[in-house]
C-alpha positions as CSV (number, residue, x, y, z in Angstrom):
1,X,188.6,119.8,36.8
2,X,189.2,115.8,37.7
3,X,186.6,113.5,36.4
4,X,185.8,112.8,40.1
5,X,185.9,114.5,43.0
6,X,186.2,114.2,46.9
7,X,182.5,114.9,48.3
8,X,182.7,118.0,50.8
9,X,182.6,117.1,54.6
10,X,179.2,116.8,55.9
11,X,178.1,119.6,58.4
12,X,178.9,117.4,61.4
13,X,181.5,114.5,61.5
14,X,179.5,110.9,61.2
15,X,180.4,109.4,64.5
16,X,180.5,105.4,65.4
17,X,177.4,103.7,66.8
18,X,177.6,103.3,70.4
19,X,177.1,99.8,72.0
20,X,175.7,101.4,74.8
21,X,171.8,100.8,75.9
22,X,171.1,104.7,74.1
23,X,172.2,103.1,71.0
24,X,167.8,103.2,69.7
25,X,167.9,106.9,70.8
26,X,171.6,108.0,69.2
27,X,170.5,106.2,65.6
28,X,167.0,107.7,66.1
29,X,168.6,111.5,66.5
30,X,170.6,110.9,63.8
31,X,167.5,109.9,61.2
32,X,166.8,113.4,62.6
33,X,169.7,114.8,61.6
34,X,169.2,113.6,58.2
35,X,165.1,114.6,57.9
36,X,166.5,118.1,58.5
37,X,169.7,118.1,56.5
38,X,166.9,116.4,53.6
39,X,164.2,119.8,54.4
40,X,167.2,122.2,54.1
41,X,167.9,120.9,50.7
42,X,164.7,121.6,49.6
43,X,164.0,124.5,50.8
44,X,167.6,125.9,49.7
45,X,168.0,124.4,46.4
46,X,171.4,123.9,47.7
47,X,174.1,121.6,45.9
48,X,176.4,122.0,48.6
49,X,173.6,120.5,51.2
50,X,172.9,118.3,49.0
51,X,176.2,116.6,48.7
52,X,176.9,116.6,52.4
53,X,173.6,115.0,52.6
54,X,174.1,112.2,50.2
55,X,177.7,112.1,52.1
56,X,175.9,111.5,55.3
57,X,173.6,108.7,53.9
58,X,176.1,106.8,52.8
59,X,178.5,106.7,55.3
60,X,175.8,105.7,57.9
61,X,174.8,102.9,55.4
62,X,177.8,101.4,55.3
63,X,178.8,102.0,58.9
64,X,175.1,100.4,59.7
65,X,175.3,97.1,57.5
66,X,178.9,96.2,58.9
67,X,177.2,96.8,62.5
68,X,174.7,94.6,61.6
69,X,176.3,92.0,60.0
70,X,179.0,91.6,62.7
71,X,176.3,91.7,65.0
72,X,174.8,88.8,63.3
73,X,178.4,86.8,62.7
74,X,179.1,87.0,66.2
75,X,175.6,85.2,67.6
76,X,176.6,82.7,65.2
77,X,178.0,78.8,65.9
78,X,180.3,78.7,65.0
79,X,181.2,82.3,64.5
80,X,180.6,83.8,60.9
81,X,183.8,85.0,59.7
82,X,182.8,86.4,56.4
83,X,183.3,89.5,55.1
84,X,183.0,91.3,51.1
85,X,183.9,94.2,49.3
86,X,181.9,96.9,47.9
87,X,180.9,99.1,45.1
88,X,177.5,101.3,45.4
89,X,176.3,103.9,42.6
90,X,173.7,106.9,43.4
91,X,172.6,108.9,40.5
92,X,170.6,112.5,41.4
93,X,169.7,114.1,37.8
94,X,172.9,114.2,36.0
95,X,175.3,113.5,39.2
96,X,176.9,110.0,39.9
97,X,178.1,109.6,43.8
98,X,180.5,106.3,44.1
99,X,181.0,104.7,47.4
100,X,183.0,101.6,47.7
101,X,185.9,99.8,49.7
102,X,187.5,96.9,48.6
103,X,188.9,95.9,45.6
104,X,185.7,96.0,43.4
105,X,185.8,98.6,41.2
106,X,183.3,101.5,39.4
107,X,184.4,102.5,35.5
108,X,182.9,104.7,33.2
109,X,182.6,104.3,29.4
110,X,182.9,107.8,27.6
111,X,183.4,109.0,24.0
112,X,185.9,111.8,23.7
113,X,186.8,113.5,20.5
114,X,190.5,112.8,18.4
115,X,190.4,115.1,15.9
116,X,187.4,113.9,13.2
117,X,186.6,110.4,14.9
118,X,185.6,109.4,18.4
119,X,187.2,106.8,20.8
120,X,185.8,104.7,23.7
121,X,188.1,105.9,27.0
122,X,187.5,104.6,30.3
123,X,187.8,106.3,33.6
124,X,187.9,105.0,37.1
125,X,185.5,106.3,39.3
126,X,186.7,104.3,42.6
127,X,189.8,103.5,44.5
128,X,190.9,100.0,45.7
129,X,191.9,99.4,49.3
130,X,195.0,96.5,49.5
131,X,197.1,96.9,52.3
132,X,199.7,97.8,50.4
133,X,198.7,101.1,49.6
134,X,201.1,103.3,52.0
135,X,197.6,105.2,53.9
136,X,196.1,101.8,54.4
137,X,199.3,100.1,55.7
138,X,200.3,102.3,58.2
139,X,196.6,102.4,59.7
140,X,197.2,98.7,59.8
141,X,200.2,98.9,61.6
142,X,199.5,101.7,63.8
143,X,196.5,99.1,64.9
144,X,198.8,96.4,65.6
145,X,198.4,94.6,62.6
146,X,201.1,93.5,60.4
147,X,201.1,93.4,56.2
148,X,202.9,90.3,54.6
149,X,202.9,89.1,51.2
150,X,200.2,92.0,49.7
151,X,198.1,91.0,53.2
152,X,196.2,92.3,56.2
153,X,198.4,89.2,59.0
154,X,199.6,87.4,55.3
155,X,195.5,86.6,54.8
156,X,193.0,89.1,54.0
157,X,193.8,90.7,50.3
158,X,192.0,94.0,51.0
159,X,191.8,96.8,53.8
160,X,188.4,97.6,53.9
161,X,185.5,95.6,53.9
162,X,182.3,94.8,55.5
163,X,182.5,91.9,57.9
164,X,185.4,90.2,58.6
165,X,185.3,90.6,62.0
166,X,188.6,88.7,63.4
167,X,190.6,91.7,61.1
168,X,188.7,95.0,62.5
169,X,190.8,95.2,65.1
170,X,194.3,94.9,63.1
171,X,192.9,98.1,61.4
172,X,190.7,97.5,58.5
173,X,187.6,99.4,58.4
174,X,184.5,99.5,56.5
175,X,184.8,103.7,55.6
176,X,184.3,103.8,51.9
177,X,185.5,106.6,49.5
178,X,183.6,108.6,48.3
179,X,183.4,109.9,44.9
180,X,181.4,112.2,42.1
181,X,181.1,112.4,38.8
182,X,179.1,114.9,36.2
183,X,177.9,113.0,33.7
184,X,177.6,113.9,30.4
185,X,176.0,112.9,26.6
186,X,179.3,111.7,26.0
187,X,179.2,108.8,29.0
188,X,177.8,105.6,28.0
189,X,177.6,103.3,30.7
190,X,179.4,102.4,34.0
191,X,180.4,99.0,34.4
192,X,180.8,97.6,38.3
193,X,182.3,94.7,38.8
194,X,184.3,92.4,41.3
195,X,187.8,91.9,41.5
196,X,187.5,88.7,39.6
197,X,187.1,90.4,36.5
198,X,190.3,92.6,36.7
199,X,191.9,89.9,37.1
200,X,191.6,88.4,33.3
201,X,190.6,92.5,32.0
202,X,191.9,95.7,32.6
203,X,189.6,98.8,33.1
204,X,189.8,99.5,29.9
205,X,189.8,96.0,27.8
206,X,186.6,95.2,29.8
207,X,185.0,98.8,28.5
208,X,185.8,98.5,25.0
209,X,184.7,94.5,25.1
210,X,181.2,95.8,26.6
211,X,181.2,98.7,24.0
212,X,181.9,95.9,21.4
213,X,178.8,93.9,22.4
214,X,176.1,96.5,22.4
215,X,177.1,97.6,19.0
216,X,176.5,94.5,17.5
217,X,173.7,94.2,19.2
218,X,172.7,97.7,18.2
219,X,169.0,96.5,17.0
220,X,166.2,94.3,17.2
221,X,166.7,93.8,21.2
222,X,165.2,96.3,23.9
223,X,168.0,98.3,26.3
224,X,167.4,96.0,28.8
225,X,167.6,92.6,27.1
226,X,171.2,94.2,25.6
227,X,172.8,95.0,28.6
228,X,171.6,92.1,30.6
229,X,173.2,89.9,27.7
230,X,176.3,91.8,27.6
231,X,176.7,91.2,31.3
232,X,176.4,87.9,30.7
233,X,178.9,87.5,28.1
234,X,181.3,89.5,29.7
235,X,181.0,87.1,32.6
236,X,181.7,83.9,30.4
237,X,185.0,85.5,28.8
238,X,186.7,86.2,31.9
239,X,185.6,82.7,32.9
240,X,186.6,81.8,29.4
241,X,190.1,83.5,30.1
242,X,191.1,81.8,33.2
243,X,189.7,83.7,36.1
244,X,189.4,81.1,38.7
245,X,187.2,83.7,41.2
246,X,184.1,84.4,41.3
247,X,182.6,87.3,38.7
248,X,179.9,89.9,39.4
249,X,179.2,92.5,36.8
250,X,176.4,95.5,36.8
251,X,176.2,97.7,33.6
252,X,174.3,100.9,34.1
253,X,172.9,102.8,31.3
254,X,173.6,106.5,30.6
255,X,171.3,108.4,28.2
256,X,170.3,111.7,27.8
């Protein structure tokens, strides 16, 4: 089985938020939806419902904060025209859901056996959105938008995203992916980060670098003192190695 998979469908396709005066009432029904979707869950025991649950959530949330934050742009003066990518992380008991759009990304650190020793792999738990990507570009296009150089009009440098509101309608979207992942004793951590630190690291360099830094800092500091200082180091080599963008990094432990 892949490391991730696609979450199921939920039970009823998540539909757009009306601008229409019921707009209270539709977004108040569909709290409903997911009180009840939440009660069958618990009375089931039901992984399946589960999933289409957590699918649910997450798809309102993002569909709700780019709502709101256009919302927002638009009242402004001049007119906000902001927008960012993102990456968010659920865990529910040993299950890792990964929603994000954009071009930040979601890795996992794991330990997998070569014959007597044990070597740090990573494994991507996200997708990036350019408008190269053949999917995203002809939604583009089919939107009356045009790709040139790697971008959404020769300008925007990803195909989803929240805000942005001067690109929505040259097709890109906030819809995230969504993701799963079993974790495991072997996992480690999951590193999230911005595309400013792909730019000096791969996926892989930046695990192994992070790895680095909490063995040597193996003892005398608590969990959370270690990974906050390996966040920060991480930051300062990419900085160190050139990367002229802005750098966000979250570590999340994994322990069993």
């Amino acid at each position: 089985m892949d490391l991730f998979e696609d979450l199921p469908e939920p039970s009823c396709a998540p539909t757009e938020l009306p601008t229409r005066p019921d707009a209270k009432r539709r977004r108040q029904e569909e709290e409903e939806e997911v009180q009840l979707e939440r009660k069958k869950v618990c009375n089931k025991g039901s992984s399946e419902n589960l999933d289409k649950l957590i699918k649910k959530c997450l798809l309102d949330s993002f569909r709700q904060t780019d709502e709101d934050f256009l919302k927002k742009a638009s009242s402004q003066k001049p007119v906000w025209k902001d927008g960012c990518t993102a990456t968010c992380l659920l865990v529910v008991q040993n299950t890792a859901y990964i929603a994000n759009l954009g071009d930040s990304r979601a890795v996992l650190c794991r330990m997998e056996e070569e014959g007597e020793e044990r070597r740090v792999v990573s494994r991507a738990l996200s997708r990036e959105h350019n408008p190269t990507l053949y999917e995203e570009r002809i939604r583009i296009q089919r939107a009356g938008g045009t790709v040139r150089e790697g971008r959404v009009l020769g300008i925007l440098e990803v195909s989803r995203s929240l805000g942005d509101g001067q690109y929505k309608r040259c097709g890109v979207i906030s819809t995230p992916d969504l993701r799963r992942c079993s974790l495991t004793s072997a996992d480690r951590f999951i590193l999230l980060a911005c595309d400013g630190l792909f730019k000096v690291f791969t996926a892989e360099e930046a695990v192994k670098y992070v790895f680095g830094l909490l063995q040597e800092d193996g003892s005398g500091t608590n969990e959370e003192g270690r990974y906050e200082a390996a966040c920060q180091r991480l930051a300062s080599e990419a900085v160190r190695r050139g990367c002229a963008d802005n750098v966000t990094v979250i570590l999340v432990s994994i322990g069993f």
